[in-house]
C-alpha positions as CSV (number, residue, x, y, z in Angstrom):
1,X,23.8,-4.4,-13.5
2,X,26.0,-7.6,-14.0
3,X,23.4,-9.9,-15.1
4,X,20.0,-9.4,-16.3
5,X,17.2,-11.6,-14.4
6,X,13.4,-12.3,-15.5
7,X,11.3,-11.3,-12.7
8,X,7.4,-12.9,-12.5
9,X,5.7,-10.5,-9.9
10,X,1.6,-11.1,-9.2
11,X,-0.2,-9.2,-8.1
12,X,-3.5,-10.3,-7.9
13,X,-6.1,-7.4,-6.6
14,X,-5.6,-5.1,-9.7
15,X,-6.8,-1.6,-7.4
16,X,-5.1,0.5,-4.2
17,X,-1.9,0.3,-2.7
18,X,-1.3,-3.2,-3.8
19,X,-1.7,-2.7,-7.5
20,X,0.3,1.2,-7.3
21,X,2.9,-1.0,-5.0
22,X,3.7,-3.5,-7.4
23,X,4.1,-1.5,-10.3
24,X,6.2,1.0,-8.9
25,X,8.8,-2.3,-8.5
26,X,7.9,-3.4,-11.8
27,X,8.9,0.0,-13.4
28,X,12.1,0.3,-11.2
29,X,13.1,-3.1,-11.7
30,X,12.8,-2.5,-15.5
31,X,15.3,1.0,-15.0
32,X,17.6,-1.1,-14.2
33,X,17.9,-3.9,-17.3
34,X,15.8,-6.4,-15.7
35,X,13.4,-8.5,-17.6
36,X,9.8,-7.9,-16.4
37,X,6.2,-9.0,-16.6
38,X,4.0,-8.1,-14.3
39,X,0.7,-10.6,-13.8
40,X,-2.1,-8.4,-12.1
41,X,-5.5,-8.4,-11.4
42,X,-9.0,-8.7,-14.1
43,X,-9.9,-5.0,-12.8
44,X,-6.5,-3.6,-13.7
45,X,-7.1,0.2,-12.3
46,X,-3.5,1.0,-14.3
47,X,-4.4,-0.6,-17.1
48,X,-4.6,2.5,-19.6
49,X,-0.8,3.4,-18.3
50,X,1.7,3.5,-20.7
51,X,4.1,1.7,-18.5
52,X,7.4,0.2,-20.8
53,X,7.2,-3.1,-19.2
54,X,5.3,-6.1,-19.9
55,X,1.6,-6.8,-18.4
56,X,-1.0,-9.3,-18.0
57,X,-4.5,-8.5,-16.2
58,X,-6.0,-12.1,-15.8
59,X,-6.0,-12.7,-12.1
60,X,-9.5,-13.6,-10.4
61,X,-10.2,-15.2,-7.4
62,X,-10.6,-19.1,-9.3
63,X,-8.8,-21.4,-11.0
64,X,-8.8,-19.4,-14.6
65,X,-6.6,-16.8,-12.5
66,X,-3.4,-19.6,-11.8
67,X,-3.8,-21.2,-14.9
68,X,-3.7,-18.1,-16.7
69,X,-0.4,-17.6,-14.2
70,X,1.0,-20.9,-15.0
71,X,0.7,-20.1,-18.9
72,X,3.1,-16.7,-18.0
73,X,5.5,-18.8,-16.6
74,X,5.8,-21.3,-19.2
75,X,5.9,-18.6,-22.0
76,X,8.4,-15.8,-20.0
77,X,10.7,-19.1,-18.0
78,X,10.9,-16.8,-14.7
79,X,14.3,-17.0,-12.8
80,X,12.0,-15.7,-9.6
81,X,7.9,-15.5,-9.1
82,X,7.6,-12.6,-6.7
83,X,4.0,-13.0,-5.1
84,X,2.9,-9.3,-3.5
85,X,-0.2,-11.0,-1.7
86,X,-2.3,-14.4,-1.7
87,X,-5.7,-14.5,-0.4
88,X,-6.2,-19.0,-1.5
89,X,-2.9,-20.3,0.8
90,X,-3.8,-24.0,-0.2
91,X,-3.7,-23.1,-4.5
92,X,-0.6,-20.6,-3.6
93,X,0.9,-23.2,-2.1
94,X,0.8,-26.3,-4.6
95,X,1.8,-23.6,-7.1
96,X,5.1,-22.7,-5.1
97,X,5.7,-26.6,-4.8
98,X,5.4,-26.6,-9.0
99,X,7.8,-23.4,-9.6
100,X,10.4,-25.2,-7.2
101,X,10.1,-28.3,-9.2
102,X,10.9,-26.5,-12.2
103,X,14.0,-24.5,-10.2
104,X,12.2,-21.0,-10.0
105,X,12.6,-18.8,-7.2
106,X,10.0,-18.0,-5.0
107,X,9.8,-14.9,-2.9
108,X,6.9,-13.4,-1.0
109,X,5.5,-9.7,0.3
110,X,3.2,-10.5,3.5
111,X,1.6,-6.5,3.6
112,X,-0.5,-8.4,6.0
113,X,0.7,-11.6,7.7
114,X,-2.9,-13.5,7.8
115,X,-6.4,-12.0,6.1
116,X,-8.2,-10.3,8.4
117,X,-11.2,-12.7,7.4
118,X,-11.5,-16.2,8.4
119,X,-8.1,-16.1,9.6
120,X,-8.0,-18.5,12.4
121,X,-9.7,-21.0,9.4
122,X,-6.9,-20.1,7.0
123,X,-3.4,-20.0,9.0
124,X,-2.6,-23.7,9.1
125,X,-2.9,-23.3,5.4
126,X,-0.6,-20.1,5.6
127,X,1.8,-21.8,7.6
128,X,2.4,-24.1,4.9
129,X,2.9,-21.9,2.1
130,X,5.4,-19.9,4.7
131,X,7.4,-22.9,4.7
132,X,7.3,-23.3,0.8
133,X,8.5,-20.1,0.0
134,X,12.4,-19.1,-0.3
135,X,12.3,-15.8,1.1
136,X,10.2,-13.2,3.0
137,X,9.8,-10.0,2.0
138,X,9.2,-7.7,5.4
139,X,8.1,-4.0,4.6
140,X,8.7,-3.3,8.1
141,X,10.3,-3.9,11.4
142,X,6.5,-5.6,13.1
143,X,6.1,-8.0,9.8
144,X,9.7,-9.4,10.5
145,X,9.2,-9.1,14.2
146,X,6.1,-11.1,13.2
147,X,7.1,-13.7,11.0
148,X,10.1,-14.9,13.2
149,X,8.1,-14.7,16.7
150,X,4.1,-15.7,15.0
151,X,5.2,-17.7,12.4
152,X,8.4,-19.2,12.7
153,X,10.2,-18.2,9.5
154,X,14.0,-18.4,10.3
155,X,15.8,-15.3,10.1
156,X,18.0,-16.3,7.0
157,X,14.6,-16.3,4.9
158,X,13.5,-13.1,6.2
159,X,14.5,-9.8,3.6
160,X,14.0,-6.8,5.4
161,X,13.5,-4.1,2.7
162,X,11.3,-0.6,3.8
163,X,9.8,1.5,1.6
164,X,6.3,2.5,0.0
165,X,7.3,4.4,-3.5
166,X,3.5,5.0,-4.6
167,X,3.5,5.2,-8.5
168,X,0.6,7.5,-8.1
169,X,2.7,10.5,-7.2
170,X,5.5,10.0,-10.1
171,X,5.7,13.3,-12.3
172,X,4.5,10.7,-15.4
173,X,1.5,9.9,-13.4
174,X,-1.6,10.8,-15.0
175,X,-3.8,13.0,-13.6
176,X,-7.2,13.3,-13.8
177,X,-9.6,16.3,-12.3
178,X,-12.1,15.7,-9.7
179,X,-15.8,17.2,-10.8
180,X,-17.2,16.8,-7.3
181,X,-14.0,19.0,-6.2
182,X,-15.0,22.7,-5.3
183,X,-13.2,25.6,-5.7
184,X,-11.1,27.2,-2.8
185,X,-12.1,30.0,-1.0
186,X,-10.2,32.8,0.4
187,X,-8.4,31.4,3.4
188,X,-10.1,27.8,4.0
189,X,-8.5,24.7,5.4
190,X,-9.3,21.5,3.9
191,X,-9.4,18.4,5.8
192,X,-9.0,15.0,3.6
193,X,-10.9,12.0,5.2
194,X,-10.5,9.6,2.5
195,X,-10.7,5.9,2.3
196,X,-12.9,2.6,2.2
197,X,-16.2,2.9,4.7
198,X,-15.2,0.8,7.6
199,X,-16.7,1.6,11.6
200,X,-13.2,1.0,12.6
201,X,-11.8,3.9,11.0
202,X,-13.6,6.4,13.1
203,X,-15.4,9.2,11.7
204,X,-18.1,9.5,14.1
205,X,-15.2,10.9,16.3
206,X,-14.4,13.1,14.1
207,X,-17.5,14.6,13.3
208,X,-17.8,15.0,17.0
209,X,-14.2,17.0,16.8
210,X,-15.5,19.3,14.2
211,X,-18.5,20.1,15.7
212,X,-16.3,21.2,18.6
213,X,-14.6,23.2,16.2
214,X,-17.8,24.9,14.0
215,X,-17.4,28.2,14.5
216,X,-14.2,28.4,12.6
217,X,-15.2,29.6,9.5
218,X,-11.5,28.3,7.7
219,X,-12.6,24.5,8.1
220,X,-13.5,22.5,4.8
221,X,-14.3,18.9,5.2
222,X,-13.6,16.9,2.3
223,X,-15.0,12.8,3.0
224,X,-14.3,10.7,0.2
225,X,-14.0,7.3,-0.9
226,X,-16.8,4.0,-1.7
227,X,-19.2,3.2,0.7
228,X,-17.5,5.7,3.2
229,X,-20.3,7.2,4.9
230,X,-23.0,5.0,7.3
231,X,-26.4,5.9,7.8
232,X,-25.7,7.4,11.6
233,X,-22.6,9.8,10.0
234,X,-24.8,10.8,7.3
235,X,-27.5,11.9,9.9
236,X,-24.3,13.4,11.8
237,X,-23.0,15.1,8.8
238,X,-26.1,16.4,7.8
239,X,-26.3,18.1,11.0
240,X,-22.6,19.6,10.9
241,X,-22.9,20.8,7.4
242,X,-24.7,23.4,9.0
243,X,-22.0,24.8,10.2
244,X,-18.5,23.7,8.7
245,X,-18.4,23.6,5.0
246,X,-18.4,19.7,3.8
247,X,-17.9,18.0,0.5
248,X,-18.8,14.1,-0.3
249,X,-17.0,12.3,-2.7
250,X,-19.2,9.0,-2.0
251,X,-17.7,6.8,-4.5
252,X,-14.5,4.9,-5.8
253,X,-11.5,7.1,-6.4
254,X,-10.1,6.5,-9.9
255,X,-6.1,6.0,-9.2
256,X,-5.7,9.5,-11.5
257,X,-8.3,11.3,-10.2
258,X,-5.9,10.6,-6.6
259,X,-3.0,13.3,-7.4
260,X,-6.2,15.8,-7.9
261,X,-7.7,15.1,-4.4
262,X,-4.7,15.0,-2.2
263,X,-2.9,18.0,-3.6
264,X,-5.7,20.1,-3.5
265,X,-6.2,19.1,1.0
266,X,-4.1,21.0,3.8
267,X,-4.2,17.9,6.5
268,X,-5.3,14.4,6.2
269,X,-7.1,13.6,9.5
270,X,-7.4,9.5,10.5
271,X,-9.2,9.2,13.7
272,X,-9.1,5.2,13.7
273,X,-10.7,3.6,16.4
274,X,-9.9,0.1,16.2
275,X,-5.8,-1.1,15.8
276,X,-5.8,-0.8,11.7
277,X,-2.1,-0.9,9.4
278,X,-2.4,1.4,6.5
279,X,-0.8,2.3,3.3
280,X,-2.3,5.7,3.2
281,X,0.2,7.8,5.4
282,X,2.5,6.1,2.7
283,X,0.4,7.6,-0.2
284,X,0.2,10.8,1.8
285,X,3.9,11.3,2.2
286,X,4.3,10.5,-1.6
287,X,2.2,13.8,-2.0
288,X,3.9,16.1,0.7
289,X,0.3,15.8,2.6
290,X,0.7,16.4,6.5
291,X,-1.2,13.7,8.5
292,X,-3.4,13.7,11.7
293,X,-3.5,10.3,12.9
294,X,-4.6,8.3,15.8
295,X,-2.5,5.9,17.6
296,X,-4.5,3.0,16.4
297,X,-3.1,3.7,12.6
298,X,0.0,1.5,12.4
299,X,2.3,2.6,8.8
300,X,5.6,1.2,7.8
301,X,7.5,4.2,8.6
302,X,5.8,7.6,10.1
303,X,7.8,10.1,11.8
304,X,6.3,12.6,14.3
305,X,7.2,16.5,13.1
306,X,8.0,14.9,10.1
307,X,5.2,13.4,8.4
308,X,2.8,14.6,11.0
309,X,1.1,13.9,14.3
310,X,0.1,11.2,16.4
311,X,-2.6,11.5,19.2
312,X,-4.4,9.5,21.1
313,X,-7.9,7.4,19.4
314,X,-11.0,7.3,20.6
315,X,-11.8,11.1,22.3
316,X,-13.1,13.8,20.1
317,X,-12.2,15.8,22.6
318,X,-8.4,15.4,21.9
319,X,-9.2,15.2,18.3
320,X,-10.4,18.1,18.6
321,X,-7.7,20.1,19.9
322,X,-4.8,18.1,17.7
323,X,-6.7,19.7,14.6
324,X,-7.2,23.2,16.5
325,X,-3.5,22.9,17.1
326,X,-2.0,21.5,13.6
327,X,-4.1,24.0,11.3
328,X,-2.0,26.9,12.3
329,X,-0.4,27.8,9.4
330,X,3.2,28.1,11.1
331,X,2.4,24.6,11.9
332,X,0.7,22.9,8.2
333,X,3.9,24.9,6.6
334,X,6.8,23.1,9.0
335,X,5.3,20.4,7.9
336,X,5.1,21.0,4.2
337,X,8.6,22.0,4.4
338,X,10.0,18.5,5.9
339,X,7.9,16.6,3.7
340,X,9.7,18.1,1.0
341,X,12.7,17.4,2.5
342,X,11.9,13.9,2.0
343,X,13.0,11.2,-0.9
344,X,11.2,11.3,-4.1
345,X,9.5,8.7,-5.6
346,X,11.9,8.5,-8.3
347,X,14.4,7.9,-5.8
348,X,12.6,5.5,-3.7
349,X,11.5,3.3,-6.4
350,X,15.2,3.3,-7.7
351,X,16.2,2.5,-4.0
352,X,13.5,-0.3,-3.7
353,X,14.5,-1.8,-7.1
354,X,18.3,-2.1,-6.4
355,X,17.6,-3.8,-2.7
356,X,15.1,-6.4,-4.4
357,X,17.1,-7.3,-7.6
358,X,19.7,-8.1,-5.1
359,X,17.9,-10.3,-3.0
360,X,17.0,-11.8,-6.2
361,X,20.5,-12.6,-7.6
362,X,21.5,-14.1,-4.2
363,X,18.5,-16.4,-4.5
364,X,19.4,-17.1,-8.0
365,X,23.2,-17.5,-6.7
366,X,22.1,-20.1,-3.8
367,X,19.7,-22.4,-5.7
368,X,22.4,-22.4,-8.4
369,X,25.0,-23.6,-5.7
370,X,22.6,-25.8,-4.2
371,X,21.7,-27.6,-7.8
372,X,25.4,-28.1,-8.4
373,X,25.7,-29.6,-5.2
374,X,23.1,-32.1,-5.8
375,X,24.6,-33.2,-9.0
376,X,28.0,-33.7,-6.8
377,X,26.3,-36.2,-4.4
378,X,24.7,-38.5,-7.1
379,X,27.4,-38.3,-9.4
């Protein structure tokens, strides 16, 4: 590294991908000589971490939150503010109009291009702070697709950089065991369903599947995660614990307690029903996890064979069969085997770090040049 930056990223939710996302940069930026602070959210999940940058945990959904953000850039004098996610477009906004006043580079991470709430309220208001900022970050090929063709960000303010290093799976990580988490037993096959509760996400369908599938005595259905289960799935699950060995994990997953869960499962099975982009297959790849997915589940990079299967949503009858057909142990180990094939997070952070510094010091480079042109014209 030629020249050592100071790098502002926020980060404002504190919790899940975002949060493992952003420090995972932070970390890998910091490898590399760069000055770091991270700004992140009041209910820091990370915050007990022994991470060797620096870190602020004061972001809330009011105005205390971008005040508090304000005071960080006065005191650490940014050469870029690298926002991961906004939910308030109009305070985002006037507060990318006050960094470029004071000659601070701006760069946004869309991992959604509009909220999924109140978003036909809020995307005039996204439009703007579109405009405002100097570049784009696209995680994949559909957000740049989408900003150029949706949005109408030009191409030249677009940064296409892949990649989902998940902090979570680093050999540093700290792990944490899960109480709730049985013991194995001779032969068994665990299936992860893991998440947030959401209808969309489909596991009515496949409770349905494993009903199909009850009298094979191997099958261990783990469901965890906060507020996952409705009443209607636990009446359904009630009835299929009868049958097929099940264990609830009906609460929030502490980010340590993660590494536990998912190396301790055999397939993770996401039967979404409704169109849905998820981190998860991300997090699953991070900890060589096959995956059973529906073709509702959009992720920044999954490759069939590799990472694991995609079938069609909505028919527990095909559900059915893809998990009949994917638990065969010649099949979960070809699996294993090309998922360890794959880059390791130390890599992929290091890769992800190296792409964003330099999209930074070509910012830095072209607001310099433009500055020095201005002082030209008026001299």
């Amino acid at each position: 590294m030629s020249v050592r930056r100071r790098i502002l990223l926020v980060e404002g939710s504190g919790r899940g991908f975002l949060c493992h996302y952003a420090h995972a940069l932070a970390l890998g930026l910091d490898e590399l000589g760069h000055g770091v602070v991270l700004v992140t959210g009041i209910r820091d999940e990370l915050s007990a971490w022994d991470l060797p940058f620096a870190k602020s945990a004061c972001l809330n959904s009011g105005l205390a939150g971008w005040l508090c953000l304000a005071r960080q850039v006065r005191w650490f004098r940014p050469d870029v503010v690298h926002f991961q996610w906004v939910g308030q477009p109009l305070m985002a906004s006037l507060f990318a109009l006050w960094l470029k006043r004071l000659g601070v580079g701006v760069v946004y991470t869309p991992h959604n291009l509009l909220p999924h709430r109140r978003r036909w309220l809020s995307t005039p208001l996204f439009h703007l702070f579109y405009r405002l900022v100097d570049r784009i970050v696209a995680r994949d090929s559909h957000l740049a697709w989408g900003l150029e063709e949706m949005l109408g960000v030009g191409s030249e303010r677009i940064a296409s950089l892949s990649g989902s290093p998940n902090l979570l799976a680093h050999p540093l990580a700290a792990r944490k065991l899960l109480s709730e988490l049985p013991a194995r037993t001779d032969g068994e096959v665990r299936l992860l369903y893991f998440g947030h509760g959401s209808s969309r996400k489909g596991l009515g369908f496949l409770l349905e599947a494993l009903d199909r599938l009850k009298k094979d005595k191997r099958l261990h259905l783990i469901v965890a995660g906060e507020g996952v289960l409705r009443q209607e799935e636990k009446e359904a699950l009630d009835q299929l614990s009868r049958h097929v060995r099940t264990t609830i994990i009906g609460r929030y997953i502490e980010a340590e307690e993660v590494g536990e869960l998912f190396t301790n499962c055999d397939l993770m099975v996401m039967p979404y029903a409704k169109q849905c982009k998820s981190p998860l297959t991300d997090l699953a790849a991070a900890f060589r996890l096959p995956v059973l997915r529906t073709d509702r589940v959009e992720a920044a990079y999954f490759a069939d064979g590799v990472h694991g299967f995609t079938i069609q949503g909505g028919d527990p009858v095909i559900l059915a069969r893809a998990i009949d057909d994917c638990i065969y142990p010649v099949t979960l180990n070809g699996l294993r085997e090309e998922l360890a094939r794959e880059e390791t997070v130390e890599a992929a952070i290091a890769r992800l770090a190296q792409a964003h510094a330099h999209l930074y010091q070509c910012l830095i480079e072209e607001k310099a040049q433009a500055a020095l042109e201005g002082v030209r014209r008026h001299a």
